[in-house]
DRENVODREN-223413 format. One record per residue: y, x, z of N, C-alpha, C, O in turn. Coordinates in steps of 0.1 Angstrom, whole numbers, plus 5000, padded with zeros to 4 digits. Example, Ala and Ser with C-alpha at 12.3 -4.5 7.8 and 13.67 -1.06 7.14 Angstrom:
494351325078495551235078496751325078496751425085 497851285071498951375071500051295079501151345080 
//
This chain:
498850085000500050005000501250085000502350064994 501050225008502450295004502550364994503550414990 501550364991501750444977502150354968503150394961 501750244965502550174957504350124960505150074952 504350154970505850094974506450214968507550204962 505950354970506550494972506550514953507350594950 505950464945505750444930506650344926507450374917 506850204931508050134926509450194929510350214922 509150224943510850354944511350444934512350444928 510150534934510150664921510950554905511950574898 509850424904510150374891511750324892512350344881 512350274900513550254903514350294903515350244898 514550424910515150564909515350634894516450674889 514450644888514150664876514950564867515550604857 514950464870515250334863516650384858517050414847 517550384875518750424879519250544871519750514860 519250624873519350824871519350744852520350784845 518550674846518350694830519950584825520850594816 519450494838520550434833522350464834523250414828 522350544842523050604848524050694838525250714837 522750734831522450844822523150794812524350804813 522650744803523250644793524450564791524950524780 524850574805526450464806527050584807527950584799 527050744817527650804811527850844796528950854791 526850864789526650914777527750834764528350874754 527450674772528350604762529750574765530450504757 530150644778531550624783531850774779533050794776 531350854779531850994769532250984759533251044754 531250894751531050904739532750824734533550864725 532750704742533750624739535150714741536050714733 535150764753535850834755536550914743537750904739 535051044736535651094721535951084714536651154707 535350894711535750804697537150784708537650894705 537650754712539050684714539750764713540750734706 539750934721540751064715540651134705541551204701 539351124698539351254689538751134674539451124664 537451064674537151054660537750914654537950884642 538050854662539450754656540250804647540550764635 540750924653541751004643541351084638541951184642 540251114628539851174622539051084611538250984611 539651174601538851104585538251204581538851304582 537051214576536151334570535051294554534551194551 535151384548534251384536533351514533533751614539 532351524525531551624525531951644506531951754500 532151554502532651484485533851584481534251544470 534451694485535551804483534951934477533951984480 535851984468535652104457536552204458537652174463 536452304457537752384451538252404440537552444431 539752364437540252294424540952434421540552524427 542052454413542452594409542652574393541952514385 543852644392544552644374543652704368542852764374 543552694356542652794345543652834335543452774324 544452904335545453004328544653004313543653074311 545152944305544353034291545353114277546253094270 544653204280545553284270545353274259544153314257 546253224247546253214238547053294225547853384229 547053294217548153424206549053264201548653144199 550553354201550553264191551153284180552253234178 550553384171550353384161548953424159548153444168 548653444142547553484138547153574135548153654135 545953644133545853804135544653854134543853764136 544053964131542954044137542854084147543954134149 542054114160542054164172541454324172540254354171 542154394174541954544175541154554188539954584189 541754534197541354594211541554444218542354354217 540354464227540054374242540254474254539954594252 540654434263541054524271540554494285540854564295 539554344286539554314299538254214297538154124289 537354234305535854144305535654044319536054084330 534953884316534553854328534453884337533953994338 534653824353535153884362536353954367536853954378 536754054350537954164361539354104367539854004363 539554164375541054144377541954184375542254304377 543154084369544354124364545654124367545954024373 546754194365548154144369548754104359548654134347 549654004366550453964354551454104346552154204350 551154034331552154134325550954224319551254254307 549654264323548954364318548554294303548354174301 548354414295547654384284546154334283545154384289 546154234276544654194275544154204260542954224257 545254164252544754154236545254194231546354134231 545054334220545754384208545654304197544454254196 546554264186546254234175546954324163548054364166 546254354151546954424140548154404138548454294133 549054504142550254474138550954574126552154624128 550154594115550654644102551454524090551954544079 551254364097552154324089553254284098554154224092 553254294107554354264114555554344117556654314121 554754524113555654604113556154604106557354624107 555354574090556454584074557154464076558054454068 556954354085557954224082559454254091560554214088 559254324099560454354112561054504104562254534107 560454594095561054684086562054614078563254644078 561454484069561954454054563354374067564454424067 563054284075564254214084565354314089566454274093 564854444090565654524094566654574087567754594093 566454594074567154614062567454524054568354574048 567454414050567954274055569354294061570454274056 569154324071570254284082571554384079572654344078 571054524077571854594071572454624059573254714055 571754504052572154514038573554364043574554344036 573154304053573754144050575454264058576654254053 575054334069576254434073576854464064577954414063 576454564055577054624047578354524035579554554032 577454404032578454334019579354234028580054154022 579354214044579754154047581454214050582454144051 581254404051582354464054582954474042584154484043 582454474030582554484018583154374014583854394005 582954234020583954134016585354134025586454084021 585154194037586354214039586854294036588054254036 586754404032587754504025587854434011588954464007 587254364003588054293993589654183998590854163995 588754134005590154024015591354094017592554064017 590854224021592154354026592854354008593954304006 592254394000592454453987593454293983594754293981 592954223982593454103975594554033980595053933975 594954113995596353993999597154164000598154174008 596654283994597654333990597654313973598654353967 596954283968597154233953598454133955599554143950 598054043962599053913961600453963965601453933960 600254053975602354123984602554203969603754193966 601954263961602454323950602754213933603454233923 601854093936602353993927603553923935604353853928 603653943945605153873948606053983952607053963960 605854073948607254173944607554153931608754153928 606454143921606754163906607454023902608154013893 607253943909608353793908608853783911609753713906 609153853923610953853930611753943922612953923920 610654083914611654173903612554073894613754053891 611254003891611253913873612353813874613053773865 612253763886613353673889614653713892615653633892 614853843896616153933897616553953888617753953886 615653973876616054053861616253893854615953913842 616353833854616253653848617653623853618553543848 617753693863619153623872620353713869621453673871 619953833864620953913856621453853846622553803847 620553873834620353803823621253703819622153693810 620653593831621553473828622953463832623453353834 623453523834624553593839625553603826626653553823 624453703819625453713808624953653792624853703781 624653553796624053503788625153423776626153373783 625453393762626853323756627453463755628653453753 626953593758627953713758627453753745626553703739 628153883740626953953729626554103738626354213731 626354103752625754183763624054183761623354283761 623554033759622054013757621853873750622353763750 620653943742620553843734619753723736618853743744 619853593731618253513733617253543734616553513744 616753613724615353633727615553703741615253643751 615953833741615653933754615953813764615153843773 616553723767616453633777614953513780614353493791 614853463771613753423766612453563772611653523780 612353643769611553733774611753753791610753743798 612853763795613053703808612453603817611953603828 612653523809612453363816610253393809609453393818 610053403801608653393801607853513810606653493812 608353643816608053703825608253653840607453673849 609553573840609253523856607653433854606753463862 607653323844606353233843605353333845604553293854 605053463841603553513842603553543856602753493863 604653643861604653683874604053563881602953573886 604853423883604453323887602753303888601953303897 602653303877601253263874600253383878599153353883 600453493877599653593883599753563903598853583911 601053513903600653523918600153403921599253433930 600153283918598953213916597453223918596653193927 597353273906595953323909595353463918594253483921 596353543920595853653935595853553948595053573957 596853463950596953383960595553333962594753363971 595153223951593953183951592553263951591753203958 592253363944591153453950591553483966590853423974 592453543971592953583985592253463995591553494005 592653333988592053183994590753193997590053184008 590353203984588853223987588253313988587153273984 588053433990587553514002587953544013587453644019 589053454018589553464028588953334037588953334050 588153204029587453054031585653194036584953204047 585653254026584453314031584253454039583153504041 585053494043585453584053585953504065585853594074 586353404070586453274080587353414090587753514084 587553384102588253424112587453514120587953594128 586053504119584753614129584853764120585353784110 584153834130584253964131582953984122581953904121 582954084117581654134108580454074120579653994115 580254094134579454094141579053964140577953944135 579953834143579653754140580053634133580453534138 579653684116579753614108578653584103577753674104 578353434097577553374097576653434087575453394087 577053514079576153574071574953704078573953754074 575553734087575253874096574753804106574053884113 574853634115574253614121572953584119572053624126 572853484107571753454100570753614097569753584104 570553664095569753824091569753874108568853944110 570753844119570253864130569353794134568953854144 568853714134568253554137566753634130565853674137 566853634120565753684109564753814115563553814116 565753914118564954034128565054034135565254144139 565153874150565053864163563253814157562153854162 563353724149562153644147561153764142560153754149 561053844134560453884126560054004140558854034141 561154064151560854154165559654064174558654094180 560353954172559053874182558153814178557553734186 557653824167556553824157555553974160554353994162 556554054160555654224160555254214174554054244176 556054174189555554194201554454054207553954034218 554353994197553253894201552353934195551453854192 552254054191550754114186549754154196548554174197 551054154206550354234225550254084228551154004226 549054054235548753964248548953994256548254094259 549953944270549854024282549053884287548853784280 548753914306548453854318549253734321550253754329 549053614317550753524324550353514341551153444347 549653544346549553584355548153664366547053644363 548553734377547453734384546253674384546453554386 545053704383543853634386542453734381542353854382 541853644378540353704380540053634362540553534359 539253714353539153694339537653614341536653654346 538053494335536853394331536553384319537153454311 535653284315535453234297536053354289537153324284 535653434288535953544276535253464264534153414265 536053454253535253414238536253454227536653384218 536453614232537053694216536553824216536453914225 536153824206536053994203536454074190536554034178 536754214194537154274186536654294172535454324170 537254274166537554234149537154114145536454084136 537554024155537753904153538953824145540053824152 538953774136540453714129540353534137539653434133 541453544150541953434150542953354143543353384132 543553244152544153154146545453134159545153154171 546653084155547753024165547152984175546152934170 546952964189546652874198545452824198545152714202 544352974192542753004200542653004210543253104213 542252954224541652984234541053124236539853124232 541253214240540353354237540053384256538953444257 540553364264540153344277540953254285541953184282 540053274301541153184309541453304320540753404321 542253264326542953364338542853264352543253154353 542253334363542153234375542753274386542253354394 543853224388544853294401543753244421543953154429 542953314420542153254432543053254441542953154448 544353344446545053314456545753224452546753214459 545753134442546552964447545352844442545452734437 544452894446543652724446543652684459543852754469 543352524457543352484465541752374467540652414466 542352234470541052174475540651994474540651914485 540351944463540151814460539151764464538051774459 539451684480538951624486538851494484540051444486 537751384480537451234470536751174487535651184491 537951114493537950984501538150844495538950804486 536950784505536250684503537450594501538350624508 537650504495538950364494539150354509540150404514 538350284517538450244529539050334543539550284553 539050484542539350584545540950614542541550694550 541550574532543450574529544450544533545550554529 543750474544545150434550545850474560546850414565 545250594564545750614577546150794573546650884579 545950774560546050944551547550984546548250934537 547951084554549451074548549751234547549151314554 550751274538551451374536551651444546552351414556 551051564545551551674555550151664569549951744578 549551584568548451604579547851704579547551754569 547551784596546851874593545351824591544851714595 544551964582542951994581542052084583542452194583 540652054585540352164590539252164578538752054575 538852264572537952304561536552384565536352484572 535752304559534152464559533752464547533352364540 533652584543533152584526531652654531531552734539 530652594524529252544518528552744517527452774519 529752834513529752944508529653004523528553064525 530453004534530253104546529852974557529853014569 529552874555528452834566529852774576531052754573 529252744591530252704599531252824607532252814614 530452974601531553094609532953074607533853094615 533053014592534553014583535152884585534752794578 535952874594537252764593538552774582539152874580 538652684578539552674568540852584574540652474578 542152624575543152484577544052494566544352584558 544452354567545452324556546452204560546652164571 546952154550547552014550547351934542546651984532 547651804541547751704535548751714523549851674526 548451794507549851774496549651704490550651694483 548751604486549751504481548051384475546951414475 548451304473547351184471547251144458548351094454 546151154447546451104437546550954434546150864440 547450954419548050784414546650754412546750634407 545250784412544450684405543250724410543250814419 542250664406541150714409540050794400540350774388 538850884403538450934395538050814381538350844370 537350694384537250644370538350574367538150534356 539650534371540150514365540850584351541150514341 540850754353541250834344539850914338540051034333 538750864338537250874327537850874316539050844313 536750934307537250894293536850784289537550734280 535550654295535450554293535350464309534450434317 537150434310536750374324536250204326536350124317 535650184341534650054340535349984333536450004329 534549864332535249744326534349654334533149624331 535449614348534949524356534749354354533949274359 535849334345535849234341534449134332534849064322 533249134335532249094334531049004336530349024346 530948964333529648844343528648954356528548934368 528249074347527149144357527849284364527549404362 529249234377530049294380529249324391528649224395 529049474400528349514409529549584416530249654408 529849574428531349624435530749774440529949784449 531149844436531350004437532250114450532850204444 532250124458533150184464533850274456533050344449 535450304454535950384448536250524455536550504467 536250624452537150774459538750764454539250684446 539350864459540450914454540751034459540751064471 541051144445540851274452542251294456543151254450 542451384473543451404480543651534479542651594484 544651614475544751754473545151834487546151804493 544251924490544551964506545152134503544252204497 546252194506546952314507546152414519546152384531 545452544510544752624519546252734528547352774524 545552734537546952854542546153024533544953064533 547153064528547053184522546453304530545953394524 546553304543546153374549544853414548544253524547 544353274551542753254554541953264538540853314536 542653214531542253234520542253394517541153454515 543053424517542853614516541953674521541253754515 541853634532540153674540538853624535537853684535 539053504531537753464526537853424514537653304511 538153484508538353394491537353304486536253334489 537653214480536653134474537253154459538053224454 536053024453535853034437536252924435536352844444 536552874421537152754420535352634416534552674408 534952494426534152454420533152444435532352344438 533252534442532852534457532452394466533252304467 531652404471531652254480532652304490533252414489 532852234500533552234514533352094516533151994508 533552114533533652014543534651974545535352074547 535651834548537151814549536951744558536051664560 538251784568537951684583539851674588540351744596 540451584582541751524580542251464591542251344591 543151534605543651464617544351364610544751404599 544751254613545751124610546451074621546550954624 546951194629547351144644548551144641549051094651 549651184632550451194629550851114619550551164608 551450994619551850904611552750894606552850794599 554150994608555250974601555451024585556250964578 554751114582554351144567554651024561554850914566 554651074544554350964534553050994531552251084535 553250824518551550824516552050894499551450954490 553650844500553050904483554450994484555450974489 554051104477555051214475557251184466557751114457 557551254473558551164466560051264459561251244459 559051364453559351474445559251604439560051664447 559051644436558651814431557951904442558551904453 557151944442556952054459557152164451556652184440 558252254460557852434455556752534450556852634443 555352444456554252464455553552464442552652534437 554352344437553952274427554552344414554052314403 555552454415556152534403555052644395554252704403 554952664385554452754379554852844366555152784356 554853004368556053034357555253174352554853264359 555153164340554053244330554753354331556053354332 554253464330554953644332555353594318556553544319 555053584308555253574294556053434289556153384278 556553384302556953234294558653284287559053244276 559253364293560753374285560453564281560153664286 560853534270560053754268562253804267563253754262 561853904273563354014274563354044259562454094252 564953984253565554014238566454134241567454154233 566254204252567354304254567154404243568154464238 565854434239565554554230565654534220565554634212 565854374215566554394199567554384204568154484202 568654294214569754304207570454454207571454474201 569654554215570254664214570254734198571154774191 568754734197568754734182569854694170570354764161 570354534173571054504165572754564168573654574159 572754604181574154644183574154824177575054874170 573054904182572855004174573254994158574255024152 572254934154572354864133574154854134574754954128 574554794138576154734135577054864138577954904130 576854914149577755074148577555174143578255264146 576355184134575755314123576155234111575755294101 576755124108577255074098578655014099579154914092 579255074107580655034108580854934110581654884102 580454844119581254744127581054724141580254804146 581754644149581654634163580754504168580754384164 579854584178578754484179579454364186580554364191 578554234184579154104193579654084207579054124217 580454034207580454014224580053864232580053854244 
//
């Protein structure tokens, strides 16, 4: 009999201590859901996203030299692709002489312009003579001092004088209509042939490919003595220090997601050792099928409701990223605090972040125009200002 009293105790005790057990376990539990996973949104559904730079010619060409294979790393500015430049040299040659030829007849019309309005101050001396000698003349004209005719010869030399100054006036006019008010440097005949060997210089230096920027060389698909075309693809360039992280939360998961939250990251690549943080930059307008190349068409009798994603772009801190580099394409883990709600949900203008500026997007014209200012003072005129 006491042993069984002494066994219902045990079972009761037991009872107690499990249950005990349990209500702590689920007042903890409630406890973490009410401070910590309330405010937290998480997906396993995140990539590493990142530009793919592709370098292109643009113009057409043979390719002499490759200079750079999958994998390597590059800086911006470095060369990656030679192309033949033996007609680009004879085209920026013949533009060169061109230009010096358009110099040369351009000084040449103004020293006619010079020549011809002293033509014209010497036709209008010879008419102010002619008309002096006419005004003599008539003077004594009814005398037997001078006769008709010789007067008459008078009066038909002022008309020629006349008429010669006339026409010096009018040439004067017009090479003076095409000689305009600009300086040899810039007149429109000498700007045009500058224009000609700016194009025909940056024709010859797009024979070089440089780096538009830092990265790591992907998709190689040129090789040497290859004849491309304008705007081949011939590689891509992958700046790994600016990727970032396209994390596809669930529809039901967005509303509590806003600009600027912090995150905490684990990429698939270093396991749980590697924490990643970031923020919240910015939420896309759509969803992945909405921008498919064939998106649903819900509108249907045999409509099956889908949960949608929307990928949320998360900003790695550079730091961490430096230490642990990733690849663009990577799984990761995304675990999004939402404890902070004054953010937006939708961005509401340009981020700094968001700028991107090709080593190659504006190329330095300093070396022709020096060129052309050289050209212009070995041919006697003064370069532009």
């Amino acid at each position: 009999m006491d042993k069984q009293v002494k066994t219902a105790k045990g079972r009761k005790r037991n009872l107690v201590v499990a249950t005990s057990l349990f209500a702590a376990l689920a007042i903890g539990y409630g406890a973490w859901w009410g401070l910590v996973l309330q405010h937290q949104e998480s997906t396993d559904d995140a990539y590493v996203a990142g530009h793919l730079l592709q370098l292109t010619p643009e113009i057409a060409g043979t390719v002499t030299k490759v200079s750079a294979d999958d994998t390597d790393k590059v800086s911006a500015g470095q060369v990656l692709v030679t192309l033949d430049d033996n007609d680009t040299t004879l085209a920026l040659e013949r533009a060169k002489s061109d230009f010096i030829d358009a110099v040369r007849q351009t000084r040449q019309l103004m020293d006619n312009g010079k020549r011809e309005a002293a033509q014209t101050a010497l036709r209008e001396a010879e008419l102010a003579r002619a008309r002096s000698d006419l005004a003599r003349r008539s003077q004594l004209a009814g005398s037997d001092a001078i006769s008709a005719e010789e007067l008459a010869h008078a009066r038909d030399a002022v008309a020629a004088a006349s008429a010669a100054l006339d026409a010096a006036r009018e040439q004067h006019n017009a090479t003076d209509s095409l000689i305009g008010k600009d300086s040899i440097a810039n007149h429109p005949t000498v700007q045009r042939a500058a224009t000609r060997l700016k194009e025909a210089w940056l024709a010859h230096e797009r024979t070089v490919l440089k780096a538009p920027a830092t990265g790591f060389i992907s998709r190689r698909n040129v090789q040497a003595g290859q004849h491309i075309a304008a705007g081949a693809p011939l590689m891509a360039i992958v700046p790994l220090d600016a990727v970032w992280v396209d994390a596809n939360f669930k529809e039901v998961q967005l509303a509590r997601l806003r600009i600027g939250q912090p995150v905490t990251l684990k990429a698939d690549q270093y396991g749980s050792k590697v924490s990643y943080h970031g923020k919240v930059a910015g939420l896309s307008a759509g969803t992945g099928s909405a921008f498919s190349l064939l998106p649903a068409q819900n509108a249907t009798g045999n409509w099956i409701k889908v949960v949608q994603r929307l990928p949320v772009r998360i900003q790695l801190d550079p730091a961490e990223l430096k230490a642990h580099p990733l690849r663009v394409g990577l799984s990761m883990d995304v675990e999004v605090d939402t404890r902070d709600q004054n953010g937006k949900s939708l961005a509401e203008g340009t981020s700094p972040a968001s700028q991107q500026v090709s080593a190659n997007a504006v190329r330095d014209l300093a070396p022709v125009n020096a060129m052309i200012a050289r050209l212009l003072a070995d041919n006697g005129a003064t370069p532009a200002k």
